[in-house]
Structure formats: structure tokens, C-alpha cells
PLY file of the C-alpha trace (Angstrom):
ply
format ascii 1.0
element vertex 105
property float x
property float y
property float z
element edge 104
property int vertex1
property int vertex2
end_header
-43.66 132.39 88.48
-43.68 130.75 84.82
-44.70 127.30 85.18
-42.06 125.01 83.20
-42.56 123.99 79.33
-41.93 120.95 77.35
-38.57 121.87 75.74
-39.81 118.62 73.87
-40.62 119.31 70.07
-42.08 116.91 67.91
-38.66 116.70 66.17
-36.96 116.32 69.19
-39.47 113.22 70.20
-38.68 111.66 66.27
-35.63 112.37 67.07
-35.33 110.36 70.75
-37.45 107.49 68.78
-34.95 107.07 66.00
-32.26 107.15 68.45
-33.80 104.21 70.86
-34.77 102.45 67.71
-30.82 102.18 66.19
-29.89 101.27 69.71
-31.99 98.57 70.22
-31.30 97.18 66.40
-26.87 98.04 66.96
-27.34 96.00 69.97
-29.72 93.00 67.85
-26.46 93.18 65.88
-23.56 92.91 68.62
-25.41 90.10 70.50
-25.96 88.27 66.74
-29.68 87.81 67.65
-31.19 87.81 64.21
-34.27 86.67 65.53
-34.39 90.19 67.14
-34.17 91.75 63.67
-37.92 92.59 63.00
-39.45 92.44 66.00
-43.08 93.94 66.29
-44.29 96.74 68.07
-45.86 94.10 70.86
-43.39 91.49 70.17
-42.16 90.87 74.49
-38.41 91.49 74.54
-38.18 91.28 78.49
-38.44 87.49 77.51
-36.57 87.49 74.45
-33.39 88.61 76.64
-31.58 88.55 79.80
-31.12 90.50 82.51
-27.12 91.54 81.18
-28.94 92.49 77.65
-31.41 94.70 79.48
-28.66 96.45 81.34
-26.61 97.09 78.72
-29.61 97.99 76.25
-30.74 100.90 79.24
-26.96 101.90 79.16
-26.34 102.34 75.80
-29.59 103.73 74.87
-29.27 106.64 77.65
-25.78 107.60 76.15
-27.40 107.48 72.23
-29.51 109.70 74.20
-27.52 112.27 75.30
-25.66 112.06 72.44
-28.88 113.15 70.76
-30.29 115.45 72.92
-27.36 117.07 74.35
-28.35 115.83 77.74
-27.95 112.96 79.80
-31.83 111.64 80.90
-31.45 108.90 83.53
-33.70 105.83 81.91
-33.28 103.34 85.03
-36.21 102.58 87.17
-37.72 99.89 89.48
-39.94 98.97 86.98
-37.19 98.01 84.00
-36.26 94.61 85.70
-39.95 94.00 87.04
-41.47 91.06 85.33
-44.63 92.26 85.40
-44.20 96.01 84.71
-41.28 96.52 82.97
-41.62 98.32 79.58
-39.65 95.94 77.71
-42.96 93.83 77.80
-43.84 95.06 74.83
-41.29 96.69 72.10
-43.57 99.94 71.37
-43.54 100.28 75.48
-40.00 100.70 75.68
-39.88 103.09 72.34
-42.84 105.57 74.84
-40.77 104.73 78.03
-37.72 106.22 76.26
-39.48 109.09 74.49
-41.44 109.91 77.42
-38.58 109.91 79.97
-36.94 112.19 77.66
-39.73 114.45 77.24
-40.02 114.61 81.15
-36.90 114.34 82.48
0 1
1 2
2 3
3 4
4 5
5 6
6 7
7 8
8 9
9 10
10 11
11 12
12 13
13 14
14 15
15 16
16 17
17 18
18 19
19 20
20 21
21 22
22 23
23 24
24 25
25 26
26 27
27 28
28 29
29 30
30 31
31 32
32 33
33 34
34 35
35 36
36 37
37 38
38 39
39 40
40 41
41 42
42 43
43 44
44 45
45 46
46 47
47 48
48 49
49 50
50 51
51 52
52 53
53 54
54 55
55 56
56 57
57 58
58 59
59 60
60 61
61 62
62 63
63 64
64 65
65 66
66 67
67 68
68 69
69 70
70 71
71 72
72 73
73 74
74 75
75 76
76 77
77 78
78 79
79 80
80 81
81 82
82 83
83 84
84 85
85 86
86 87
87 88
88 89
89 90
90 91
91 92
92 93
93 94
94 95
95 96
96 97
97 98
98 99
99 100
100 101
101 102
102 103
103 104
């Protein structure tokens, strides 16, 4: 037996950024949170938001995603609404928690 491949180009992971990127800025947009606008790679946006804005940010960022990929990849986990773990901790952390969920599920 074949062991499985990453289907998971490097296109395909430029791709997956992009799309979590214009997610996250659409919904900096909709909630008119300007301060949101350029945000840092480490910049903490589990504090910068609440718990409805996460939700909906891991809802409409897993349809971008299977709009993009052709696929839907299930982002939720115990972690996202962890204080402590949750990805959102730092911006660039939820950008690889996206990309990498993606590339593995």
C-alpha cells in the first residue's frame, strides 16, 4: 500500500494564505474595526475580539476555504476558544493554523 501524499502544493498553500488573509481583513471591514486594519504578524487578536468575532471569523474563513480549495476542511478545534492556546494569539498563528489544517486535513 502507497502511503498518502500532500495534495498540498506550494501554490495551493499561497493560495489557502491569501484566502485566510482577505477573510480576516473582509471581516476587519464588516465589524468597522479599523484598528484591525494592519495588524502585525504577532499582533494578539484573541484579545482584540470576542468570542462572536472568533466564531464567525472560523466560519467564514472555512467557506473562503472551500471556496478555494474545492473542499470543505473543518478549522474548529478545542484549542480556538482556549485562552491560552488558541492560535488567534498571535496573527501569523492563525495564518499556519489555517494553512496547516488545510494541508492536513
Amino acid at each position: 500500500m502507497t502511503p498518502p501524499t500532500s495534495t498540498s502544493s506550494r501554490s495551493d498553500r499561497d493560495a489557502v494564505e491569501a484566502a485566510a488573509r482577505a477573510t480576516f481583513s473582509r471581516l476587519v471591514e464588516t465589524w468597522d474595526r479599523s484598528d484591525l486594519k494592519d495588524i502585525g504578524p504577532e499582533t494578539d487578536v484573541y484579545e482584540q475580539i470576542d468570542s462572536f468575532a472568533v466564531v464567525e471569523l472560523l466560519l467564514e474563513t472555512e467557506s473562503e476555504i472551500e471556496r478555494t480549495v474545492g473542499r470543505y476542511v473543518p478549522l474548529a478545534s478545542e484549542s480556538i476558544l482556549d485562552n491560552t492556546q488558541s492560535p488567534l494569539r498571535r496573527f501569523q498563528g492563525w495564518i499556519d493554523y489555517v494553512v496547516e489544517t488545510v494541508a492536513h486535513g
